[in-house]
N, CA, C and O atoms as a Tripos MOL2 file, in Angstrom:
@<TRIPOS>MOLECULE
protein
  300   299    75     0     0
PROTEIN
NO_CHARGES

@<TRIPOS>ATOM
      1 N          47.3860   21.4590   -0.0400 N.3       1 UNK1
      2 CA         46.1520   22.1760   -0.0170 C.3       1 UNK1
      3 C          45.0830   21.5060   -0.8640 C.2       1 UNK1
      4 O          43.8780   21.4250   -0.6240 O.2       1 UNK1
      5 N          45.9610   20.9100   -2.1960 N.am      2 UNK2
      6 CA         44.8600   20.2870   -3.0480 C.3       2 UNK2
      7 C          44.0010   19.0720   -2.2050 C.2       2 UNK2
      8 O          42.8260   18.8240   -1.9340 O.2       2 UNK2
      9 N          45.3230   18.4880   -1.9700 N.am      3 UNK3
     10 CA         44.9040   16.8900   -0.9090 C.3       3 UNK3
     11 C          43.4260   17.4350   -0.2310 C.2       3 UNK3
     12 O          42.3160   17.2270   -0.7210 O.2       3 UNK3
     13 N          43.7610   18.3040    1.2170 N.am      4 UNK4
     14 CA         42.6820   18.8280    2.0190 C.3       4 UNK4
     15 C          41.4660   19.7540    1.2800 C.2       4 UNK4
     16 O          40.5000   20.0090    1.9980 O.2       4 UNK4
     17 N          41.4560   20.1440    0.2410 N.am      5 UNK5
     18 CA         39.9730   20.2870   -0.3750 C.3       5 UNK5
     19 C          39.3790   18.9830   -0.5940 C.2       5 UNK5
     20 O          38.1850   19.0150   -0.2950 O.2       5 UNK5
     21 N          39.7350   17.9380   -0.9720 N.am      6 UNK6
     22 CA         39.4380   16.9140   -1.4530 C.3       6 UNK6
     23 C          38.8700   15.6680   -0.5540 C.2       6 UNK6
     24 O          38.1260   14.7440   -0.8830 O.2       6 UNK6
     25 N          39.5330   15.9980    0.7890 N.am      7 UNK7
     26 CA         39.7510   15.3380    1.7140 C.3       7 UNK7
     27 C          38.1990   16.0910    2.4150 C.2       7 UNK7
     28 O          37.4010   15.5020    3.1440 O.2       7 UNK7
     29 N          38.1170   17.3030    2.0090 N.am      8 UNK8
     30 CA         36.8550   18.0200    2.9120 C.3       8 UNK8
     31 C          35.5270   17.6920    2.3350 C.2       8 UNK8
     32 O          34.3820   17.7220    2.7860 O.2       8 UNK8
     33 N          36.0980   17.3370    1.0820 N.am      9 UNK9
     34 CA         34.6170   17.2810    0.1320 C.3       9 UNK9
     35 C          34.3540   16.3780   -0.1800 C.2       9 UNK9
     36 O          33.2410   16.2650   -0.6930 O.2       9 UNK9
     37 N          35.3400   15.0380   -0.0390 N.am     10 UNK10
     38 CA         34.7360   13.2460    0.0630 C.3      10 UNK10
     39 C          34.2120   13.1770    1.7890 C.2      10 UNK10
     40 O          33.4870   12.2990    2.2560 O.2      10 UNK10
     41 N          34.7660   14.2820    2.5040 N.am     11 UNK11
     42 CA         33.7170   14.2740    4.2830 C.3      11 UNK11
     43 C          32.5830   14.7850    4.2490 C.2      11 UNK11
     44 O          31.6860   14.3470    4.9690 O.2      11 UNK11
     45 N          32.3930   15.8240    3.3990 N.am     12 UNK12
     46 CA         31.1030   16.4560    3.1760 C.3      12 UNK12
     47 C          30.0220   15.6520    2.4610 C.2      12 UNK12
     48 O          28.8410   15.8190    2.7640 O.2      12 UNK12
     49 N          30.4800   14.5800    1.2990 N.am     13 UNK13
     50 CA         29.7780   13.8360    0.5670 C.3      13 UNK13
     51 C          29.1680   12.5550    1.7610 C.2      13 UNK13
     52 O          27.9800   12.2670    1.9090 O.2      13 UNK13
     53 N          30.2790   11.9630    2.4710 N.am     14 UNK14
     54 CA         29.5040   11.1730    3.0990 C.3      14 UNK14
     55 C          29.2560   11.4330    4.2920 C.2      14 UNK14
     56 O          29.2640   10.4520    5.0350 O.2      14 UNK14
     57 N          28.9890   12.6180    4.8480 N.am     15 UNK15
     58 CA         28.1160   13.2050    5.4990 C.3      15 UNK15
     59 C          26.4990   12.9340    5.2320 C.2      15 UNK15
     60 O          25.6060   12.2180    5.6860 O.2      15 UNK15
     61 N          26.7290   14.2350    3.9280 N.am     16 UNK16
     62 CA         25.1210   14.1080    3.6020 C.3      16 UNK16
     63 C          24.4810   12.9980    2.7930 C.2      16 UNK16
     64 O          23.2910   13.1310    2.5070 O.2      16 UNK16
     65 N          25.3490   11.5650    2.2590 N.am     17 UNK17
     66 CA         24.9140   10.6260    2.3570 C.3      17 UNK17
     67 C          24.4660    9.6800    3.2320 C.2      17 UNK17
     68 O          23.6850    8.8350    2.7950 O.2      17 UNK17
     69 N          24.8860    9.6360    4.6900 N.am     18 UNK18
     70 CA         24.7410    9.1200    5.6700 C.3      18 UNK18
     71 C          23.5160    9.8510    6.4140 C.2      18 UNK18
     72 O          23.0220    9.3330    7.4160 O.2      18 UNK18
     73 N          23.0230   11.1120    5.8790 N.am     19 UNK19
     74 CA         22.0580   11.6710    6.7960 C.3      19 UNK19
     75 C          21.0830   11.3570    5.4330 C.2      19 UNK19
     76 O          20.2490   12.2550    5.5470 O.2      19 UNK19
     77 N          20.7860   10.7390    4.4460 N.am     20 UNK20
     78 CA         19.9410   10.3910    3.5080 C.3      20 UNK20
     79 C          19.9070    9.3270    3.8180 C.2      20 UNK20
     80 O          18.7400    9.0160    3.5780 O.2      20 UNK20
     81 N          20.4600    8.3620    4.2660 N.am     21 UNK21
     82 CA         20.1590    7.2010    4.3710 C.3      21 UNK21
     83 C          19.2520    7.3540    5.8500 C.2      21 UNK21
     84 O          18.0300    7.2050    5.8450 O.2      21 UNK21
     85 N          19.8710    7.6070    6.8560 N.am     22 UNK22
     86 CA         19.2980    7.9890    8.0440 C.3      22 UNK22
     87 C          17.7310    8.3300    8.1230 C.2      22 UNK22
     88 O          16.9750    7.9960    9.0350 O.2      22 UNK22
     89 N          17.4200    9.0350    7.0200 N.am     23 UNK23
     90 CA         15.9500   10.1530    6.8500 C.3      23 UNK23
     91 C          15.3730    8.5980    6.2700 C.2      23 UNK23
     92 O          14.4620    8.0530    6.8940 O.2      23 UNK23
     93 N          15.8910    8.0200    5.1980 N.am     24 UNK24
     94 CA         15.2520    7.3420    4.6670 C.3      24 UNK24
     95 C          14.8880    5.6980    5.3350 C.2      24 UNK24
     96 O          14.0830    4.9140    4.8310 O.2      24 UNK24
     97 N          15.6780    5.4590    6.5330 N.am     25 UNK25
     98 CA         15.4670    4.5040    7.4050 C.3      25 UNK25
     99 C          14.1560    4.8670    8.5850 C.2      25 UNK25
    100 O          13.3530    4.0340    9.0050 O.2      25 UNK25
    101 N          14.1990    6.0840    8.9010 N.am     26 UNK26
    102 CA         13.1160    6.6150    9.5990 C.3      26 UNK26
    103 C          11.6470    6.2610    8.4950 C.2      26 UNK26
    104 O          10.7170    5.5030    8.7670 O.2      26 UNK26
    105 N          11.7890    6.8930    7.5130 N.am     27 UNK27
    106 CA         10.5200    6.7510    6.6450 C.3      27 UNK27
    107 C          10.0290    5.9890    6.7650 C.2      27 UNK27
    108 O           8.8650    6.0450    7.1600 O.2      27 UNK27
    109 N          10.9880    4.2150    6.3360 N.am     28 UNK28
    110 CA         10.6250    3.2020    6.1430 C.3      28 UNK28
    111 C          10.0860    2.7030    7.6050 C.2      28 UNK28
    112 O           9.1270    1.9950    7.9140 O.2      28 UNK28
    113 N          10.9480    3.2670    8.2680 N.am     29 UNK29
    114 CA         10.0030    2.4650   10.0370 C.3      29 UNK29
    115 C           8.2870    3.8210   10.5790 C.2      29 UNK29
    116 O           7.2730    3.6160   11.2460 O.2      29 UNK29
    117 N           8.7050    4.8010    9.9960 N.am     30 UNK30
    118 CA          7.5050    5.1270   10.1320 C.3      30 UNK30
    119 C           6.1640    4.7060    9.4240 C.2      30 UNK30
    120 O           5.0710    4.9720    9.9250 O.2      30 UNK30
    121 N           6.2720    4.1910    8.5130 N.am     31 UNK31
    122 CA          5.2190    3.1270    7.8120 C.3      31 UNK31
    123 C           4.8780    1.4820    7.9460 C.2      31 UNK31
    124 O           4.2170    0.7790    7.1820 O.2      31 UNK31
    125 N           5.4210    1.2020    8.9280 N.am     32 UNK32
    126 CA          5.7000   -0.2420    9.1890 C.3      32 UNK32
    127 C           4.6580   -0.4580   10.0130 C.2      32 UNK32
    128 O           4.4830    0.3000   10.9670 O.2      32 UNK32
    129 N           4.0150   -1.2670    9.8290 N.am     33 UNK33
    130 CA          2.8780   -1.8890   10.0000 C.3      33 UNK33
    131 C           2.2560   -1.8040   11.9050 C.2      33 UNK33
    132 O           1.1850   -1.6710   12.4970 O.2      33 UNK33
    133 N           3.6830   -1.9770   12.2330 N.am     34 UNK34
    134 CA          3.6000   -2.3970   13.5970 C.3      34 UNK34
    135 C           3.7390   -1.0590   14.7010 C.2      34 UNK34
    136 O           3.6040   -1.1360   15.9220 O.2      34 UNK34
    137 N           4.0580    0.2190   13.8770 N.am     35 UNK35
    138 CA          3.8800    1.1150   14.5310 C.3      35 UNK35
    139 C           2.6160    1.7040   14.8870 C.2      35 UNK35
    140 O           2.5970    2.7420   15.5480 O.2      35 UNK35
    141 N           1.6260    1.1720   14.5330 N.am     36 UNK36
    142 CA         -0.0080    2.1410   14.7210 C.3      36 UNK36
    143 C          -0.8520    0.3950   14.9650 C.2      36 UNK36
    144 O          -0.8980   -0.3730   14.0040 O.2      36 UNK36
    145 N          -1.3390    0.0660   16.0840 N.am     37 UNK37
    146 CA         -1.7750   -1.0960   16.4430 C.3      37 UNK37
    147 C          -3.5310   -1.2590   15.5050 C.2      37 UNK37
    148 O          -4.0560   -2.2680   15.0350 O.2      37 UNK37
    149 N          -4.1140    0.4470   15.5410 N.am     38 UNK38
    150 CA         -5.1220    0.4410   14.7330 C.3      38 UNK38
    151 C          -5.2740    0.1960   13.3290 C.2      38 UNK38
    152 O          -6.3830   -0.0100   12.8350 O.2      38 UNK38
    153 N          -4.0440    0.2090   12.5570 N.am     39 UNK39
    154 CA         -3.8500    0.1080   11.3140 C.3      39 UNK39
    155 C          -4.4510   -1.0150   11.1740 C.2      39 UNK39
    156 O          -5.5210   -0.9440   10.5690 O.2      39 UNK39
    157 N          -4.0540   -2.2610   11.6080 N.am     40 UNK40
    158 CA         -4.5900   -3.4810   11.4250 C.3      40 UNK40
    159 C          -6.2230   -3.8410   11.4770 C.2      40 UNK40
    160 O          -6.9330   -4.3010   10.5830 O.2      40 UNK40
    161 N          -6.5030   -3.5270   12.6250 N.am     41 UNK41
    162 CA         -8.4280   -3.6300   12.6050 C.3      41 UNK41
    163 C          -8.6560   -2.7900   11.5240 C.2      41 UNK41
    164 O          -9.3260   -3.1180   10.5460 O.2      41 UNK41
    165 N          -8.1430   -1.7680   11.6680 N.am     42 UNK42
    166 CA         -8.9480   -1.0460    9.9400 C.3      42 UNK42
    167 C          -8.5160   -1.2470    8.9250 C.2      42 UNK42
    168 O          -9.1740   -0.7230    8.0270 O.2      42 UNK42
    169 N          -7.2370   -2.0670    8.4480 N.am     43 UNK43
    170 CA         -7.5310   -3.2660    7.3750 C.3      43 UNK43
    171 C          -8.6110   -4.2340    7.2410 C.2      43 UNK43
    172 O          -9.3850   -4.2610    6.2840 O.2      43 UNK43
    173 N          -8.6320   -5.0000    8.2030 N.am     44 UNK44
    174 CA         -9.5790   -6.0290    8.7980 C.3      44 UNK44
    175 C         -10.5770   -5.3510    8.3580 C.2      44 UNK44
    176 O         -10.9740   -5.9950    7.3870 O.2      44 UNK44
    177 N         -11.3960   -4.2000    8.5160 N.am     45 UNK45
    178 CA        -12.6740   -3.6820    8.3680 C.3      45 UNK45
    179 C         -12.7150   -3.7670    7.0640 C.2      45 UNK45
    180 O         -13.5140   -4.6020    6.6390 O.2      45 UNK45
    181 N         -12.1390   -3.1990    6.3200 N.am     46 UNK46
    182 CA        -11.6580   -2.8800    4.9160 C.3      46 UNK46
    183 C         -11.9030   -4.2700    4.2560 C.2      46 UNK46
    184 O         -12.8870   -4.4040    3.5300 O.2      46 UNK46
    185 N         -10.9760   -5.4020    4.4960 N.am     47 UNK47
    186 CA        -11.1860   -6.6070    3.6940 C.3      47 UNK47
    187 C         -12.4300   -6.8880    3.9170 C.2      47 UNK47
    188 O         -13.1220   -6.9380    2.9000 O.2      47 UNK47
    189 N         -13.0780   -7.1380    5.1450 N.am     48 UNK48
    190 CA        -14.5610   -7.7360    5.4860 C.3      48 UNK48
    191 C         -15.4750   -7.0530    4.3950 C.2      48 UNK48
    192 O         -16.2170   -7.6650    3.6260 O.2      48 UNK48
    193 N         -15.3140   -5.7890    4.4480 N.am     49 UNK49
    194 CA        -16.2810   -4.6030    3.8710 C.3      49 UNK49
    195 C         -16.2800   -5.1390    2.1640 C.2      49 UNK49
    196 O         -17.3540   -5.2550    1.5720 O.2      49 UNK49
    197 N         -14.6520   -5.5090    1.3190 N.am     50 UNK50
    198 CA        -14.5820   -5.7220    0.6590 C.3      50 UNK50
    199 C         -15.2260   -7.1700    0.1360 C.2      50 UNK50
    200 O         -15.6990   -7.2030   -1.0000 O.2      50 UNK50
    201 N         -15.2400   -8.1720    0.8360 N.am     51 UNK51
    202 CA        -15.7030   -9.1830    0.7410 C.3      51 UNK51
    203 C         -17.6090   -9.5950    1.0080 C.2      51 UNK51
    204 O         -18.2150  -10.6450    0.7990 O.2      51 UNK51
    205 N         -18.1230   -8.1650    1.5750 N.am     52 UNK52
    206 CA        -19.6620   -8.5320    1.7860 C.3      52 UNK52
    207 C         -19.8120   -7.6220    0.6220 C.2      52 UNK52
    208 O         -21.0130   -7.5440    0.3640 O.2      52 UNK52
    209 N         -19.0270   -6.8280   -0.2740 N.am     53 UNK53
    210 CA        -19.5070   -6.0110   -1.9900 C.3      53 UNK53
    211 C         -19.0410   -7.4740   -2.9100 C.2      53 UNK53
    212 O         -19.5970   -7.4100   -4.0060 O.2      53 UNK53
    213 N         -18.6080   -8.1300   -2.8440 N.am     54 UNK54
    214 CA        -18.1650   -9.3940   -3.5780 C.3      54 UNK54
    215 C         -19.3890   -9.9200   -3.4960 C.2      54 UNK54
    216 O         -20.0060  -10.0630   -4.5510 O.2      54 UNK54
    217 N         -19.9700  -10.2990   -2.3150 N.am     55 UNK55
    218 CA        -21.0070  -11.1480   -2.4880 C.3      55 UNK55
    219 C         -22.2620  -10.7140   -2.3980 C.2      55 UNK55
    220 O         -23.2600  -11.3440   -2.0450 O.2      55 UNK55
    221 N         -22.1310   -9.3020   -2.8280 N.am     56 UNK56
    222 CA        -23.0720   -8.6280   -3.3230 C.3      56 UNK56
    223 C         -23.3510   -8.5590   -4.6110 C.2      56 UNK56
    224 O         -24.4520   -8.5450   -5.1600 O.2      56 UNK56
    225 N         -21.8710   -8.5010   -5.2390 N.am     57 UNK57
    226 CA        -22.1510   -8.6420   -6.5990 C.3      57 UNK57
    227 C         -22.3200  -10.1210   -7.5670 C.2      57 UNK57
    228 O         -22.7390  -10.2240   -8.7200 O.2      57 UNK57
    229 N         -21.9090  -11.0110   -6.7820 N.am     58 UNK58
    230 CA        -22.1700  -12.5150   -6.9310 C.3      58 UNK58
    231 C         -23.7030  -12.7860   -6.7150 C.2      58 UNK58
    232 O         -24.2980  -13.7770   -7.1410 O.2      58 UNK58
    233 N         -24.3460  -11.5850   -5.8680 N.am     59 UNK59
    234 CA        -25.9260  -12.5510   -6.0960 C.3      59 UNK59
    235 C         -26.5850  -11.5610   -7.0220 C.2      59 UNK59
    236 O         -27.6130  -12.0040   -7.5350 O.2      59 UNK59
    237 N         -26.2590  -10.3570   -7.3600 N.am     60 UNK60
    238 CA        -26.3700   -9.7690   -8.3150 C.3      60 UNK60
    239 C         -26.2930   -9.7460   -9.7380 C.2      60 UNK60
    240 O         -26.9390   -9.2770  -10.6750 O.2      60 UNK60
    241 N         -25.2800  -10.4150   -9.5580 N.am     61 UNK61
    242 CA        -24.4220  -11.6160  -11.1770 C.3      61 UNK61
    243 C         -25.1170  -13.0960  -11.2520 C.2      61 UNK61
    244 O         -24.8910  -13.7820  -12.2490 O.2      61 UNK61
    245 N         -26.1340  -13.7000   -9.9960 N.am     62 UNK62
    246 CA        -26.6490  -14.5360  -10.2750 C.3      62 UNK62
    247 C         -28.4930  -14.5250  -10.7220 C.2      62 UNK62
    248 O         -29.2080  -15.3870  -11.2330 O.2      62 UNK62
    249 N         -28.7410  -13.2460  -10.2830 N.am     63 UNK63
    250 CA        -30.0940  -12.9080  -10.0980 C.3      63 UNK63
    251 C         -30.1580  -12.7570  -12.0340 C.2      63 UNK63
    252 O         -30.9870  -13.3600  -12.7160 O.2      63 UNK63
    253 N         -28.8890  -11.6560  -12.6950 N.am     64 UNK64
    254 CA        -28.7540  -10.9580  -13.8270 C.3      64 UNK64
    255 C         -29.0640  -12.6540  -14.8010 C.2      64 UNK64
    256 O         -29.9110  -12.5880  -15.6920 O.2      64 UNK64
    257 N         -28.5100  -13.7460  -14.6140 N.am     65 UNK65
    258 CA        -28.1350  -14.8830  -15.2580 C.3      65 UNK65
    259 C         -29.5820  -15.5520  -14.9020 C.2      65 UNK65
    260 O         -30.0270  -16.2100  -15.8420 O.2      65 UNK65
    261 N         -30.2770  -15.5250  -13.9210 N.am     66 UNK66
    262 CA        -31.5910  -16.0840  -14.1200 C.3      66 UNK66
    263 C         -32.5630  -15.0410  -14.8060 C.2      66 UNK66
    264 O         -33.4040  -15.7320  -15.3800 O.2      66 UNK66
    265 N         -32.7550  -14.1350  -14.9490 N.am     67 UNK67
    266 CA        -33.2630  -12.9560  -15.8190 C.3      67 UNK67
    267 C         -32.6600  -13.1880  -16.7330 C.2      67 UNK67
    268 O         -33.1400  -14.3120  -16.8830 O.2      67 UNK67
    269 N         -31.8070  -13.0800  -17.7320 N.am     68 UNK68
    270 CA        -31.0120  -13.5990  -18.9430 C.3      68 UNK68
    271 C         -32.1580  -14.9410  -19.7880 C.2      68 UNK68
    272 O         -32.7870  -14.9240  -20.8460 O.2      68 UNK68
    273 N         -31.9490  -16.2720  -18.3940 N.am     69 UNK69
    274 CA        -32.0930  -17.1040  -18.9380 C.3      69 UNK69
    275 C         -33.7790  -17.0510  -19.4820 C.2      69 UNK69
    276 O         -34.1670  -17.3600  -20.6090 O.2      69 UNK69
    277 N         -34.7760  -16.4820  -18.1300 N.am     70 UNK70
    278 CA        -35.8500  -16.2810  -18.4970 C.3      70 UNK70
    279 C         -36.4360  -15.5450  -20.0060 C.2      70 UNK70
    280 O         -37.0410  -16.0060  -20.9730 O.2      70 UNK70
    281 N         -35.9790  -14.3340  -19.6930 N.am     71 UNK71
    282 CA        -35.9050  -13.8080  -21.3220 C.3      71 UNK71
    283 C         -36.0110  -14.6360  -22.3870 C.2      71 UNK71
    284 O         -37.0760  -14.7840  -22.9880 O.2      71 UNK71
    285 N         -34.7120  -15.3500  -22.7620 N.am     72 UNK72
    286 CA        -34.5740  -16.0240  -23.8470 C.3      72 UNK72
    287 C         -35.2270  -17.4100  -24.1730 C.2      72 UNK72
    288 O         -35.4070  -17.8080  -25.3250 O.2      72 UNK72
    289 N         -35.5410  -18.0610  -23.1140 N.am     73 UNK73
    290 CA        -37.2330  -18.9040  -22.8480 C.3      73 UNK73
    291 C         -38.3300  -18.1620  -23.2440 C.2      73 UNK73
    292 O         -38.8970  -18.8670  -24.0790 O.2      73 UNK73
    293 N         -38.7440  -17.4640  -23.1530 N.am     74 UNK74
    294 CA        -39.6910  -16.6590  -23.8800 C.3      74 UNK74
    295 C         -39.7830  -15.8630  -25.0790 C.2      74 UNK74
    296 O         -40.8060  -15.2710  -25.4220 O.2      74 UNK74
    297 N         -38.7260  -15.8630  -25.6890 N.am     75 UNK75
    298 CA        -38.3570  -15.4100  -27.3220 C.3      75 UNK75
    299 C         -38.5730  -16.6090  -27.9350 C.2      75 UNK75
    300 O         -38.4150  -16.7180  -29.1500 O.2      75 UNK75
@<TRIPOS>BOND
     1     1     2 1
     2     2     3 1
     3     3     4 2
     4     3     5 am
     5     5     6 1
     6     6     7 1
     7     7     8 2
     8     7     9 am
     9     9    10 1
    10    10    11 1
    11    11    12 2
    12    11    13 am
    13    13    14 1
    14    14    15 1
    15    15    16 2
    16    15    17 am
    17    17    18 1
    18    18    19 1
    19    19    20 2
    20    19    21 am
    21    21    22 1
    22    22    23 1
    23    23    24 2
    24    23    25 am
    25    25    26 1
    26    26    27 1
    27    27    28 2
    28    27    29 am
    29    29    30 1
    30    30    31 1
    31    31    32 2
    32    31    33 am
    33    33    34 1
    34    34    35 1
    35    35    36 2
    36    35    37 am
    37    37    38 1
    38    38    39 1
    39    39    40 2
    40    39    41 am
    41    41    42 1
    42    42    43 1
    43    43    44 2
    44    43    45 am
    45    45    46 1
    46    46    47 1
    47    47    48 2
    48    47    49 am
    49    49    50 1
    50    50    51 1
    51    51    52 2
    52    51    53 am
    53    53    54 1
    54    54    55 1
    55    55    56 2
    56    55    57 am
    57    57    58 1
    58    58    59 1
    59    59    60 2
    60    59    61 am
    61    61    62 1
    62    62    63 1
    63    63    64 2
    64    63    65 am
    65    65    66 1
    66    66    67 1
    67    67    68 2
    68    67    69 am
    69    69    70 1
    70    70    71 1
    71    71    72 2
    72    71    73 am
    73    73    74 1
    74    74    75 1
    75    75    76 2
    76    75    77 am
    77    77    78 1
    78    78    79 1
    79    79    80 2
    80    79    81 am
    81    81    82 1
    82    82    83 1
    83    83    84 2
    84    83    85 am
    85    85    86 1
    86    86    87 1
    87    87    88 2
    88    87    89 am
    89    89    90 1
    90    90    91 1
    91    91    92 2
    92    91    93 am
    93    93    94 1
    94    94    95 1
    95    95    96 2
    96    95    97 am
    97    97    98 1
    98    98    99 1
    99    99   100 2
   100    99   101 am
   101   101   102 1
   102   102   103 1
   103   103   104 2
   104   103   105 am
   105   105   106 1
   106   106   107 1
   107   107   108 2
   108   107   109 am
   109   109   110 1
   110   110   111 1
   111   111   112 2
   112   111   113 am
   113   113   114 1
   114   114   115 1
   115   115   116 2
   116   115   117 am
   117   117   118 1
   118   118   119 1
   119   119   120 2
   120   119   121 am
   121   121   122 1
   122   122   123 1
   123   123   124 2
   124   123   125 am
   125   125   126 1
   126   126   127 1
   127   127   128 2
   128   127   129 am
   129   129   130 1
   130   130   131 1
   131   131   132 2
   132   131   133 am
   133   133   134 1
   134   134   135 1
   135   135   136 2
   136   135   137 am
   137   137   138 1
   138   138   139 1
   139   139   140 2
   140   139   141 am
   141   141   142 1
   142   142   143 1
   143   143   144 2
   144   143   145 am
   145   145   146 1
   146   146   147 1
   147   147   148 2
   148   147   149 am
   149   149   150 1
   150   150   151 1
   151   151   152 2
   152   151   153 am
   153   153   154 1
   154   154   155 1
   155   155   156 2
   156   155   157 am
   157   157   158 1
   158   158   159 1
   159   159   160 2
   160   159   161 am
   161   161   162 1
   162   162   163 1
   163   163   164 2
   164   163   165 am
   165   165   166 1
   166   166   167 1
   167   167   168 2
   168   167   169 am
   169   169   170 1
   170   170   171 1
   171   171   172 2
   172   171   173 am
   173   173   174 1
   174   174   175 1
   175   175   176 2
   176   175   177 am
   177   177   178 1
   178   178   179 1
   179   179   180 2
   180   179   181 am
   181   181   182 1
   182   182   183 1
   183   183   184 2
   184   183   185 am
   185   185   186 1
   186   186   187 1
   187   187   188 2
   188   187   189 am
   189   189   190 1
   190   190   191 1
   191   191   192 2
   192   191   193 am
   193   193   194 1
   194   194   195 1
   195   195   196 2
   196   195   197 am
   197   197   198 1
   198   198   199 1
   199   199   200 2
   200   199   201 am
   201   201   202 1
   202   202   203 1
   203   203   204 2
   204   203   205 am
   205   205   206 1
   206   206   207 1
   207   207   208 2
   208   207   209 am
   209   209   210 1
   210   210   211 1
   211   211   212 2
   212   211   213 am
   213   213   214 1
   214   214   215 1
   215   215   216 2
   216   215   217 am
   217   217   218 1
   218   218   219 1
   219   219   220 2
   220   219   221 am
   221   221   222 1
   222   222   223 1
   223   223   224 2
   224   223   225 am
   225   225   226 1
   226   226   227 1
   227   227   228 2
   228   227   229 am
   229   229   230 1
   230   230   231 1
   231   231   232 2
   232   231   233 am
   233   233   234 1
   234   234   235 1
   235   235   236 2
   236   235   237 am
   237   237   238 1
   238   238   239 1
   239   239   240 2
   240   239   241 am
   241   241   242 1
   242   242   243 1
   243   243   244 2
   244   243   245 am
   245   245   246 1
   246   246   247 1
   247   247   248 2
   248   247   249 am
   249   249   250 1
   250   250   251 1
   251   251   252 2
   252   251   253 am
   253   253   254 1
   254   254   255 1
   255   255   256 2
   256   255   257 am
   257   257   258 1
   258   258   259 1
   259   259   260 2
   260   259   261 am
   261   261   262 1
   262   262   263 1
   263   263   264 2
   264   263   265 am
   265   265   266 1
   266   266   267 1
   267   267   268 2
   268   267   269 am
   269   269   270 1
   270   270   271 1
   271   271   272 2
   272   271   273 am
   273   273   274 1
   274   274   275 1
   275   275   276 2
   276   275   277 am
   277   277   278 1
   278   278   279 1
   279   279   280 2
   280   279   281 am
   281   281   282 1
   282   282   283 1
   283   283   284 2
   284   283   285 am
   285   285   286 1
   286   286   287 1
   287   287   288 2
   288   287   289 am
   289   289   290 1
   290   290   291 1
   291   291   292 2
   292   291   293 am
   293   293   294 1
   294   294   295 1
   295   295   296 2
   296   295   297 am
   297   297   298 1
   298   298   299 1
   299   299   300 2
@<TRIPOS>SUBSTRUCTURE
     1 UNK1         2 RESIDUE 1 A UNK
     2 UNK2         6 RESIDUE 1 A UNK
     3 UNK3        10 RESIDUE 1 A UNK
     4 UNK4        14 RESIDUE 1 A UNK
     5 UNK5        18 RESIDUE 1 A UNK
     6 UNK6        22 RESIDUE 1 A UNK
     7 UNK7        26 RESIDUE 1 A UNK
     8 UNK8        30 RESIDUE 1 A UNK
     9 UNK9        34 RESIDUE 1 A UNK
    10 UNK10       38 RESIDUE 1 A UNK
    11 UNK11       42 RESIDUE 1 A UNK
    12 UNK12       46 RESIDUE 1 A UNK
    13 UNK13       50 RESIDUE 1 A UNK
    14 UNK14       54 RESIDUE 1 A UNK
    15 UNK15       58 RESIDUE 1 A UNK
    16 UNK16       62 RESIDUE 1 A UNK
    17 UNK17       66 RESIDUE 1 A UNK
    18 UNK18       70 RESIDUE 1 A UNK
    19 UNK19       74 RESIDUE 1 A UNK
    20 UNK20       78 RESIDUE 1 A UNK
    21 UNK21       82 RESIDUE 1 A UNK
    22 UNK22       86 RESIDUE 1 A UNK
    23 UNK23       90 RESIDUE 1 A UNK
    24 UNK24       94 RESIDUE 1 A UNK
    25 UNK25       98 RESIDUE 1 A UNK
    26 UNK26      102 RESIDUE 1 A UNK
    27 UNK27      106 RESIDUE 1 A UNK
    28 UNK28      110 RESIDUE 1 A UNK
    29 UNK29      114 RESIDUE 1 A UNK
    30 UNK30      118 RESIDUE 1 A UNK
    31 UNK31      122 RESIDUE 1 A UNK
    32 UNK32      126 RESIDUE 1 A UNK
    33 UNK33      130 RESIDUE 1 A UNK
    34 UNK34      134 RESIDUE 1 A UNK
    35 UNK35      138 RESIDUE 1 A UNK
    36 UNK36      142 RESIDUE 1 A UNK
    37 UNK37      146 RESIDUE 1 A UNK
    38 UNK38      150 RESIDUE 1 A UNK
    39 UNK39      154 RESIDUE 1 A UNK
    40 UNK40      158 RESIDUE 1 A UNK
    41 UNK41      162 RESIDUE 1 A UNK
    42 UNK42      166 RESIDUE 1 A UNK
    43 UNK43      170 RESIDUE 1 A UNK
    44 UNK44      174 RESIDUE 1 A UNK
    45 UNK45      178 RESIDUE 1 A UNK
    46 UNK46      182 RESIDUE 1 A UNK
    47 UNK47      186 RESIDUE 1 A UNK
    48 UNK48      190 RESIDUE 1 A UNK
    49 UNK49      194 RESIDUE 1 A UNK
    50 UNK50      198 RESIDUE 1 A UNK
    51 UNK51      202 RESIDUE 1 A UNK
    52 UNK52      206 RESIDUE 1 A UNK
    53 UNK53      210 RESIDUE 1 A UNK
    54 UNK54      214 RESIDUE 1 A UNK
    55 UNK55      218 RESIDUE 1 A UNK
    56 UNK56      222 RESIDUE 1 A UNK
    57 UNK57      226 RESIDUE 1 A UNK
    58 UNK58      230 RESIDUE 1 A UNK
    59 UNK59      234 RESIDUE 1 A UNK
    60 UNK60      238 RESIDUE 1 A UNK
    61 UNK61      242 RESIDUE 1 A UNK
    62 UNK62      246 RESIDUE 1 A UNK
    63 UNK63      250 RESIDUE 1 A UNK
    64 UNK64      254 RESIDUE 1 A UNK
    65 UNK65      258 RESIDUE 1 A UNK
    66 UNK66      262 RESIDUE 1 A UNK
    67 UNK67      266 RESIDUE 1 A UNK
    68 UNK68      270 RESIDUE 1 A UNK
    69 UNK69      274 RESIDUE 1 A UNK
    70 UNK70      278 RESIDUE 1 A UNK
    71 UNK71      282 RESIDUE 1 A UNK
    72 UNK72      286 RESIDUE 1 A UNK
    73 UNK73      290 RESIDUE 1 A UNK
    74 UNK74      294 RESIDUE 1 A UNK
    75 UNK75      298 RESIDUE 1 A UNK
């Protein structure tokens, strides 16, 4: 009797380990890149978007450095 409790409850353990792994293999493919074809262009938008505030702030950071320099020509 002891045996078969034991025997029920190392079946029960990897039961609901095998259905955790299961849940957690779904997760990982539900986030995978390749499931949503739009994900990608709206990265793409995202980096572009990110890269025309870069060089926004690069002529912004260059405009600040000729104002700087002017200033201190005139002190």
């Amino acid at each position: 009797m002891r045996i078969s409790r034991i025997l029920t409850g190392l079946t029960i353990c990897i039961l609901i380990i095998a259905g955790l792994f299961i849940f957690a293999d779904r997760m990982i493919h539900a986030q995978s890149p390749d499931s949503d074809p739009g994900i990608s262009g709206k990265l793409d938008d995202i980096l572009k978007n990110q890269k025309q505030i870069m060089q926004g702030i690069e002529s912004i950071r260059s405009e600040l450095n000729i104002l700087k320099i002017r200033v201190t020509q005139q002190q």
